[in-house]
Every structure is written in C-alpha cells, then in structure tokens.
N, C-alpha and C positions, 0 to 999 in steps of 0.2 A: 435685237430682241428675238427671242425662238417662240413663237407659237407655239402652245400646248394644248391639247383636248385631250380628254378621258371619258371613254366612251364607255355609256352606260352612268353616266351619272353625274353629269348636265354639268362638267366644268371644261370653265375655257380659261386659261391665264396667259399672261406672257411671262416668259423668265429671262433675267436679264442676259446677254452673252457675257460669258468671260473665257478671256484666253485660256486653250487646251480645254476646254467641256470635254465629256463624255457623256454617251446616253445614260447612266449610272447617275450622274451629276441633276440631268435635268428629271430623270425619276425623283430623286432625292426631293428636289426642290418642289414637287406636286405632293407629297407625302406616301410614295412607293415606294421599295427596293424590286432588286433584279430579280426574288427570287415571288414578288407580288405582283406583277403588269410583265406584259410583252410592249417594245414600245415600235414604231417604224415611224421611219423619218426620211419624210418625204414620198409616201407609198411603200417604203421598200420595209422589210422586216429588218432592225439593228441589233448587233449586240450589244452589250453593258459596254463593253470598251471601244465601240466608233467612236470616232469623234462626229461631233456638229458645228454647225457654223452658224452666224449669225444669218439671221433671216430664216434657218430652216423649220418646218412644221414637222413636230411630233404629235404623234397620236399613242396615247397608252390605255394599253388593254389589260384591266385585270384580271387576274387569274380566279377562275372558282375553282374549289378542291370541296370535297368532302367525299362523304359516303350515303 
C-alpha cells in the first residue's frame, strides 16, 4: 500500500500498489492530475514519471492559480 496525504485538505488514504506505478498513477487515484498537485514521495519532490514502490508515502500539493 502507498500512503497518501493531501495537504491542505484533511485527506489521508491508502492506494493499492501495483506493478510499474508512477506518481501520475497514484495522483490519479486521489482525484489530481500532474498539471493540479505537486506530489514528493518520501520528502523529496517527484515528477509525474518516477516510479513508486510499495510502502512509499506521498504527499500531494495542490496547486492554486488565479489572479
């Protein structure tokens, strides 16, 4: 299972692993895309195409935009 938190707005889930994830994938799965959260996995900042591994903790940051 990967931990997931989304900071800023009180959710915590797990998502299942499956072979070859990407951080893309486990976005997906919390209802983000790459171009709505930053995510870091494991402390470090990821792109959309690392891979993850079971057991790791993401943290996704959404993005604000406006004017």
């Amino acid at each position: 299972m990967i931990k997931v938190k989304v900071i800023g707005r009180k959710i915590e889930r797990e998502v299942e692993y499956q072979k070859g994830m990407k951080v893309k994938d486990v976005l997906r799965a919390v209802g983000f895309n790459t171009e709505s959260a930053i995510a870091k996995v494991n402390g470090k900042v990821a792109l959309e195409d690392d891979p993850v591994k079971d057991e790791d903790y993401v943290e996704v940051i959404p993005v604000v935009s406006g004017g």
